[in-house]
C-alpha positions, 0 to 999 in steps of 0.5 A, a space after each residue: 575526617 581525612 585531608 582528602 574529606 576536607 574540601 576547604 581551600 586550606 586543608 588541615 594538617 591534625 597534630 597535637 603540638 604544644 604552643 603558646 599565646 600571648 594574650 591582650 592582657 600580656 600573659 603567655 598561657 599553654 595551648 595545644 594546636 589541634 590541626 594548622 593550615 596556611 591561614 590559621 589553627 585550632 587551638 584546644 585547652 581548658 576554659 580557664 586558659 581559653 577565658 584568658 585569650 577570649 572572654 566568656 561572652 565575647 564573640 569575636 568575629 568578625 568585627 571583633 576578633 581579638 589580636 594575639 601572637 601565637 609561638 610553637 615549634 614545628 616538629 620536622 622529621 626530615 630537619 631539626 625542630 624549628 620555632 615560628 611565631 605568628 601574629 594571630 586573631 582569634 575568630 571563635 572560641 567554643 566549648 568541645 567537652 569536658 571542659 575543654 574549648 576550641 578556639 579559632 585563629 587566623 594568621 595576620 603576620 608572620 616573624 621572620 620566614 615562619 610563613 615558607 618554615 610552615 608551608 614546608 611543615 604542612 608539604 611535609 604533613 601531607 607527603 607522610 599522610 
């Protein structure tokens, strides 16, 4: 599907940027963020890693979604890399094949100017589209 398919309000930007999560219990675990936009991610990784942020069973949103902090480093082409660290929750987390899993995450807070650092990503993102 192509951004001008997707008629969500935050249209995706697909990528395969490597990331971190801080997770409840305090680890930091390796994830890959499949699409971002203004107001959350997709992370992809396997069951283990997704176990460690979302509990086999769980589900967690609304009600419960689970606090994490998620940190990666934006890949401009027109500027040098820039990291961005963002206080997240995990709405969803569902198999995708193969093993693998798909979580859901919305933003909650941002460090620093990471919002205005990840709005001028995804302005970039779509010019080159």
């Amino acid at each position: 599907m192509t951004d001008d398919q997707d008629r969500r309000q935050f249209p995706r930007v697909h990528s395969q940027i490597a990331a971190e999560v801080s997770t409840p219990a305090g680890q930091t675990v390796p994830v890959t963020v499949l699409n971002l936009s203004r107001v959350g991610l997709q992370l992809g990784c396997d069951a283990n890693t997704a176990a460690s942020i979302v509990p086999p069973g769980h589900r967690p949103y609304p009600e419960q979604a689970i606090s994490i902090e998620v940190g990666l480093t934006l890949p401009f082409t027109s500027r040098r890399p820039v990291r961005v660290v963002m206080k997240s929750r995990a709405v969803y987390c569902q198999a995708s094949g193969e093993g693998n899993q798909l979580i859901g995450v919305e933003f909650v807070d941002f460090d620093a100017d990471g919002y205005q650092l990840l709005e001028g990503f995804i302005v970039e993102c779509m010019r080159h589209a």
